[in-house]
Steps between C-alpha positions, in 0.01 A plus 500: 500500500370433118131489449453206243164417329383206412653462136869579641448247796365212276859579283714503786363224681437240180820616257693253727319227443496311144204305609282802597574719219197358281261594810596871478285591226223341670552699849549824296142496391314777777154512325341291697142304534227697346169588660313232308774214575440567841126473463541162312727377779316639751174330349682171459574505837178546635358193290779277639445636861118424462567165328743365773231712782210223372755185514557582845182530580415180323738355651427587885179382420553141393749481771223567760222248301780277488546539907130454559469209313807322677362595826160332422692191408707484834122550700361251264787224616506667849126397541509159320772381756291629758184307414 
């Protein structure tokens, strides 16, 4: 059985096709991500992660003021009906 690479499989697979022929040059590229690309995405992650971290948090907490103060309503009309 034939060994192909990556360049001879990207030909065989998208010479059929008219409409993925303009992607080939684009899948042929191998260089990859450099070190500091990674870094800058891996940085940019970490800022969104902590960003969406402190809206949980905010959130959560609201929900539980939010909780508190509903329950002191219902005991507020729970004791006014009883007196």
């Amino acid at each position: 059985m034939e060994r192909l690479n990556f360049k001879t499989f990207l030909n065989r697979t998208f010479n059929s096709s008219r409409a993925l022929k303009p992607l080939i040059p684009l899948l042929k590229d191998e260089r990859g991500f450099s070190l500091a690309e990674i870094l800058v995405a891996a940085g940019m992650l970490g800022v969104l992660s902590l960003g969406v971290t402190q809206l949980m948090q905010n959130s959560t907490k609201t929900e539980k003021r939010l909780g508190q103060q509903m329950n002191l309503v219902t005991l507020e009309g729970q004791i006014r009906e009883a007196l």
